[in-house]
PAMARFI-870813 format. One record per residue (C-alpha): x, y, z. Coordinates in pm, whole numbers, plus 32768, in hexadecimal, padded with zeros to 4 digits. Layout:
! residues N
XYZ
...
//
This chain:
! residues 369
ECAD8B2D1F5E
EE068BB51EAE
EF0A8ACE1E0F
EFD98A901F1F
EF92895F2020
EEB6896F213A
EE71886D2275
ECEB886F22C8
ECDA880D243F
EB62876A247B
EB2C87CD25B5
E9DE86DE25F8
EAB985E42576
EBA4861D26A9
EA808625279A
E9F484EB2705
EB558411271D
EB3E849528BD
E9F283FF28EE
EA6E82D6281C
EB988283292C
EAAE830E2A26
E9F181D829AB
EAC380E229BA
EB73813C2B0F
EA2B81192B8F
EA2D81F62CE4
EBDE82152CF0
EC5C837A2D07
ECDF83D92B8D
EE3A84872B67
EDF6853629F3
EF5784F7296D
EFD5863F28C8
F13C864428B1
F1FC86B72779
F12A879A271A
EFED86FF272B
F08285FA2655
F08287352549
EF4D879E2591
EFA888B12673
EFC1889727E1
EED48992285F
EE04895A2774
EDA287EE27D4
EDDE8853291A
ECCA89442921
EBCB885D2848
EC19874C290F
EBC188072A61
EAE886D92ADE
EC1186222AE7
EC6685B12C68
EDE486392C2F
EF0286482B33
F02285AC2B1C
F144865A2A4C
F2AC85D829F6
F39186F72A76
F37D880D2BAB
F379891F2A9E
F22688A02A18
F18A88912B5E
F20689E42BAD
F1798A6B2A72
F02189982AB9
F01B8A5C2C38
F0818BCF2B99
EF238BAD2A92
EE3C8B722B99
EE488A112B80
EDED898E2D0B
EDBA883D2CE3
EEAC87022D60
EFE487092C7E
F0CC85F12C93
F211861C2C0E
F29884BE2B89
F41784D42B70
F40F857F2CCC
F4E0867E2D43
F670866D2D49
F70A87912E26
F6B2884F2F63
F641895A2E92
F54188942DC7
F4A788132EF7
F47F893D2FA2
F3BE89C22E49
F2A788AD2E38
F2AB88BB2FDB
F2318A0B2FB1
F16489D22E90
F0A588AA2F0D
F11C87CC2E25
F132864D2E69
F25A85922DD7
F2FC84462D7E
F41F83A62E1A
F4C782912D5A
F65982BB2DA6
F71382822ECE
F7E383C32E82
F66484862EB2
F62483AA3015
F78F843F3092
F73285AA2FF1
F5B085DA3093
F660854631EC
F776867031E6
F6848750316B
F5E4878332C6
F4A3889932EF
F40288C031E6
F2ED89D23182
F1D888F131C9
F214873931FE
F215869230A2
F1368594302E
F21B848E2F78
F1CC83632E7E
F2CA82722EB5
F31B81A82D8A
F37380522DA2
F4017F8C2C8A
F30A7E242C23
F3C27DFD2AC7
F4007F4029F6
F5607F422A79
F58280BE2A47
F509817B2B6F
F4A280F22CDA
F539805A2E0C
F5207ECF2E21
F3DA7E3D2E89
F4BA7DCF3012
F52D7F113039
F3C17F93306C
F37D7F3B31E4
F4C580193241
F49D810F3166
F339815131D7
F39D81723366
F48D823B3316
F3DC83253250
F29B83273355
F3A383A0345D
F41384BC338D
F371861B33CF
F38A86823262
F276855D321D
F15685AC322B
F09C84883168
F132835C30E9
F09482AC2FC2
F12F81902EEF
F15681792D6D
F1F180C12C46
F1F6809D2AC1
F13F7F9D29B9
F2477F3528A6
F1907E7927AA
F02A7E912824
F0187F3626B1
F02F7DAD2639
EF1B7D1226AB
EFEC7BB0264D
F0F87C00274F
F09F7B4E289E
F1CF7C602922
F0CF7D202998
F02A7C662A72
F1597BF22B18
F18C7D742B55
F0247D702BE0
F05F7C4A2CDA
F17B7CDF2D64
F10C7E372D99
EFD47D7B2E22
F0907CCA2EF1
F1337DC62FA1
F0B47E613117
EFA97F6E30CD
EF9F7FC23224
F0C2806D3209
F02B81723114
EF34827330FD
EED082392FA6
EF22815D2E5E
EF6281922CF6
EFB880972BCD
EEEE80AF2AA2
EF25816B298F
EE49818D2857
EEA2803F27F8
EE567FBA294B
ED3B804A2992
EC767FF0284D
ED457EB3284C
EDCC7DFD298D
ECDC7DF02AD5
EDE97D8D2BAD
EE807ED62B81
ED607FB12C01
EDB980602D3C
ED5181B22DD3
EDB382872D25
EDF482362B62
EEDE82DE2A84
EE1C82EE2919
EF4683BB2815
EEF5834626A9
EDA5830526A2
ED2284572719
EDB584ED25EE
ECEF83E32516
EE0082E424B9
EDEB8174252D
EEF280ED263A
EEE47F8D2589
EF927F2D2496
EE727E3D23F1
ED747F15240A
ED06807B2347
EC9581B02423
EB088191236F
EB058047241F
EB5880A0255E
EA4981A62560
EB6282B0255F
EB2F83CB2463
EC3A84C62399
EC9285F9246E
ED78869C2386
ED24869921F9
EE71871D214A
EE1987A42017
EECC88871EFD
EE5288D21D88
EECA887B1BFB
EF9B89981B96
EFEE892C1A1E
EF9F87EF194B
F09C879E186A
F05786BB172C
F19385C71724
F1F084DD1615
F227837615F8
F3688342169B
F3AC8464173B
F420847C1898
F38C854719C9
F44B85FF1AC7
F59A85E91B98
F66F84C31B0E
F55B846219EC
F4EE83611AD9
F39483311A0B
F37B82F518C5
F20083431805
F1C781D8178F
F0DB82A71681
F08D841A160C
EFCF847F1772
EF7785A91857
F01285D9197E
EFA886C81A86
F078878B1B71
F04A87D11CD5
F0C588DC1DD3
F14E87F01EF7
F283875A1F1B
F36A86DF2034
F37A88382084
F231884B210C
F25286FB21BA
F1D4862920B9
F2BA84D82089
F3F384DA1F9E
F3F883931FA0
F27983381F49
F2D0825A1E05
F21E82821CA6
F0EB820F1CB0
F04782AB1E0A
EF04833B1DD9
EEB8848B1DE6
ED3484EC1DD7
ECBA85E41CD3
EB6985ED1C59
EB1784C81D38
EC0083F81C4B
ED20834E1CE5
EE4D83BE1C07
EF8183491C5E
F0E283EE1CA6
F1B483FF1B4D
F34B84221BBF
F3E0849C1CD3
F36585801DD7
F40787001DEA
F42887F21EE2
F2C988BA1E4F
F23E87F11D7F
F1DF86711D06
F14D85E01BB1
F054850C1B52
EFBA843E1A4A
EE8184DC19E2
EE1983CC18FC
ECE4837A1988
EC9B84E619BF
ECEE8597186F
EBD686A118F3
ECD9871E19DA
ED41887E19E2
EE0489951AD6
ED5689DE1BD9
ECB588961C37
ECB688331D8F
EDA387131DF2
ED8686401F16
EEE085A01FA2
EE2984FF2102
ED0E852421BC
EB9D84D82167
EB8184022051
ECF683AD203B
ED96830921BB
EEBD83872232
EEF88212225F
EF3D81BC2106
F00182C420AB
F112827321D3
F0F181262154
F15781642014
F2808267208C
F30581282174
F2DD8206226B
F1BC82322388
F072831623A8
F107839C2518
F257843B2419
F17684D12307
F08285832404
F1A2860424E6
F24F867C2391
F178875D2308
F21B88BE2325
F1E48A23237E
F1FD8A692219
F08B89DC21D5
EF568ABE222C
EE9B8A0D2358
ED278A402342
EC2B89FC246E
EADE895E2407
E9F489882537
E8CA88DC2577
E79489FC256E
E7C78AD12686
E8E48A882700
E9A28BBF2728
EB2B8BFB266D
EC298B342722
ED818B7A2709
EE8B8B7325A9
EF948A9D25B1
//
């Protein structure tokens, strides 16, 4: 390992978060959610570990492109759908099945006419989220009309949980009663749940689930830590001490002096910064493992590099091996402490980190980021 950061990807721990949701959805189809970037994990990557999966579902048209030009021949569902003639053509001729939420996309994929080959399409209705979806007495003339239309070629029905993360929220299962409530007849096939419904909310189990965040080994609730959902780490981000500086009493660390030594101490420094994807905004006092200690952050974050206070360390020297999430430290808490969410800190780690595979024993090289 060098002094520059690197993202271990786990890729048992990937495998083991599948059979997890595969679990819980007990006998529903599983879309392996792998959009952005495999929520920074890389796309192909998961997408290639994750091959058991019953399909994919991606955000944009040029992910699902990229997913069918590796090799990749599974289902892919593309979320945000498509929005000109063009675009529909492409995942026509790629196979590719794809959301419809707007009434501008209805009018487009009726003008379209032939297509390549007749589209399978998800339409999305809206039970609460108020962001994307038609409204819930729309459906019944939607639905005809898309059944008559030769570019259809399987009609399937969707929406979105908005606060199934908060298991306090009874929102979510007034989504679930209305989606429930709706005419299934008119469909193919069903899909609600996402990681937070599926471990969490019954009512949203349909057939086919959506699990995102928890295949990468983060929990989807907001009460509730990834180690007790049964969920483990799939990326560890680690980097290493490159000096250790022996500060007075008073003396102040970093950008702005935002931390002052309340006593002579050492403080070690670390090669990561919001450069790499690592929070600016995680606050003094968010632990960083060295050593198996828990030191915490000392001032403010830079773009390569962040201090801590090595008090309860004053073994520490350069070269020693720091752990910023992952095993041992969850993702989790570190979000928690940046006000921000584990989803944003995954997603924003960069190309400028090394990516590392860690296979299971024979498994053979997979793909770099």
């Amino acid at each position: 390992m060098g002094y520059a950061p690197q993202a271990i990807i786990d890729h048992a721990a990937l495998r083991h978060n599948l059979r997890l949701a595969r679990h819980a959805a007990n006998g529903r189809k599983v879309w392996a959610v792998i959009k952005a970037d495999g929520y920074g994990h890389g796309m192909l990557r998961v997408a290639r570990c994750l091959r058991d999966a019953d399909g994919f579902a991606v955000a944009r048209l040029d992910e699902a492109l990229q997913l069918r030009q590796a090799g990749i021949d599974r289902p892919i569902l593309i979320l945000a759908g498509c929005y000109t003639h063009q675009e529909l053509n492409q995942a026509a001729d790629a196979g590719l099945q794809v959301v419809l939420h707007h009434r501008q996309q209805l009018t487009l994929l009726q003008e379209t006419g032939v297509l390549p080959r007749p589209l399978s399409i998800w339409l999305k209705v809206d039970t609460g989220m108020h962001r994307l979806g038609f409204d819930s007495d729309e459906m019944p003339g939607i639905a005809q009309s898309l059944r008559n239309n030769p570019a259809v070629g399987g009609l399937n029905l969707m929406s979105h949980l908005a606060t199934a993360d908060d298991r306090a929220d009874p929102a979510a299962l007034r989504q679930c009663a209305l989606f429930n409530s709706l005419d299934r007849s008119l469909f193919d096939a069903c899909s609600l749940a996402n990681s937070a419904g599926l471990l969490g909310l019954p009512d949203s189990l349909a057939d086919w689930v959506r699990p995102g965040i928890m295949l990468y080994g983060a929990s989807p609730f907001l009460d509730t830590t990834a180690e007790e959902e049964g969920l483990r780490a799939v990326m560890t981000l680690r980097s290493r001490v490159i000096a250790v500086k022996h500060c007075r009493a008073g003396e102040h660390i970093g950008y702005g002096g935002a931390y002052v030594c309340p006593e002579a101490m050492p403080v070690a420094v670390i090669a990561i910064g919001y450069g790499d994807g690592y929070p600016r905004h995680a606050p003094s006092g968010s632990p960083v493992l060295v050593g198996g200690r828990r030191l915490p952050l000392a001032g403010r974050v830079s773009m390569d590099m962040i201090s801590v206070d090595a008090r309860s360390l004053p073994q520490v020297q350069v070269g020693d091996e720091a752990l910023l999430w992952g095993k041992g430290l969850a993702v989790e808490e570190i979000a928690m402490r940046a006000g921000t969410i584990a989803y944003e800190l995954l997603c924003g780690v960069n190309q400028r980190v090394e990516f590392i595979d860690l296979f299971s024993e024979g498994e053979s090289d997979g793909p770099r980021r």
